[in-house]
Structures are given as structure tokens and as C-alpha cells.
C-alpha positions as CSV (number, residue, x, y, z in Angstrom):
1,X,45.2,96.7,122.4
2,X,47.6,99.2,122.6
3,X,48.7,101.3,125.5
4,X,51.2,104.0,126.7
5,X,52.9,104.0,129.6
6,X,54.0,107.2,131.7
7,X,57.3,107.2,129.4
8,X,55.9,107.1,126.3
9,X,56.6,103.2,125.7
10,X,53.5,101.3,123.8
11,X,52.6,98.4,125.3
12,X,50.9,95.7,123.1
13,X,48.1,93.3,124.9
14,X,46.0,90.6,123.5
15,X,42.9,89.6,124.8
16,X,42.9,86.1,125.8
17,X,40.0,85.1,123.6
18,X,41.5,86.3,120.4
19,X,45.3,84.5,121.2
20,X,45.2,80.7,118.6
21,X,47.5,78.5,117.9
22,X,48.5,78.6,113.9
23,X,45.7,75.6,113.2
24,X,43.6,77.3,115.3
25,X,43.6,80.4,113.1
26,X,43.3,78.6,110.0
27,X,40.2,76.5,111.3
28,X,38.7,80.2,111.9
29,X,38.7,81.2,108.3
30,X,35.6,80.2,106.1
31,X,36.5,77.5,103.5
32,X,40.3,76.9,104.5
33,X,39.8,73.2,103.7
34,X,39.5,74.4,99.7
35,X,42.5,76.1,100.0
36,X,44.6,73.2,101.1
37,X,47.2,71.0,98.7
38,X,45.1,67.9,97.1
39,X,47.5,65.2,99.2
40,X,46.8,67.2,102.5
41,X,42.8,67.0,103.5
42,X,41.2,69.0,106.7
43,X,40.6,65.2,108.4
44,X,44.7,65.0,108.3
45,X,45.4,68.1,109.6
46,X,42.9,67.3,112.3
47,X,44.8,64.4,113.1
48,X,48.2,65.8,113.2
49,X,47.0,68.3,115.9
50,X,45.7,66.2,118.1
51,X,48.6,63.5,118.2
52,X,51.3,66.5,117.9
53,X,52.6,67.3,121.5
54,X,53.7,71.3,121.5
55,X,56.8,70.9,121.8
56,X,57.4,69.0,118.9
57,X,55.3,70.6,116.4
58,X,57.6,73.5,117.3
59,X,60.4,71.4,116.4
60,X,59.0,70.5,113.4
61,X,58.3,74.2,112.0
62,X,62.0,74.9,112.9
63,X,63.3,72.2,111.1
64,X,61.1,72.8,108.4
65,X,62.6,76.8,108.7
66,X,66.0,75.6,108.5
67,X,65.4,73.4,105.4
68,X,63.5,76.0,103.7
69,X,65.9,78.7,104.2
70,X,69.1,76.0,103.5
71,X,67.9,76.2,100.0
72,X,68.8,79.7,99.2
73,X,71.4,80.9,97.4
74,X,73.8,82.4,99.1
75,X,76.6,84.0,97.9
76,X,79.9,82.7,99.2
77,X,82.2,85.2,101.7
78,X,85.0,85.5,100.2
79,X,87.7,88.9,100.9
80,X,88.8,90.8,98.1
């Protein structure tokens, strides 16, 4: 929900019922298991979420960032 404070400023607020966690949103949708890789099942998933503490399934999508975005090409800075 949006709102505007006295300065013009919107203010963004989420109802407490609609705030998930990124498995929480995917167990949401209709049918997600379908959509999953064949080596990855909705049972292993399961799994992983509840033995994952918070912390380091955070640490886990940031590595995961960092390796993903280490693969780009980047071109080299060089002066000319």
C-alpha cells in the first residue's frame, strides 16, 4: 500500500500477511513443482528449507550472485 506523506514523499507498506520468504512465494504458485529442473524435486527443496538457517541461505544466494555475475565478460579498463 502506498501512502503520501505531508511532503509529498510515498511511502510503501506491506501487509504482514502478504510479506514470504522466496520459497514461500514459489510454494504459493499452482504447479511450481512442474516447473522445476528434473535433478531438483519439491521433496528437496522442502528439505533444504527446513535444515537452511537464514543466515546462511543468504550467504548462499550471495555467493551464488557473485559466481553468476563473475562469469561475464567484462571488458578490461584500460586508458587510451
Amino acid at each position: 500500500m502506498d501512502t503520501v506523506d505531508a511532503k509529498g514523499k510515498i511511502k510503501k507498506t506491506y501487509p504482514q500477511e502478504q510479506v514470504m520468504t522466496p520459497y514461500e512465494r514459489l510454494t504459493s504458485i499452482l504447479g511450481y513443482a512442474s516447473t522445476l529442473r528434473p535433478e531438483l524435486t519439491a521433496e528437496t527443496l522442502q528439505q533444504l528449507a527446513v535444515t537452511m538457517i537464514d543466515n546462511a541461505a543468504a550467504k548462499h544466494v550471495q555467493d551464488s550472485r557473485a559466481k553468476l555475475f563473475g562469469m561475464f565478460n567484462r571488458r578490461p579498463k584500460v586508458a587510451a
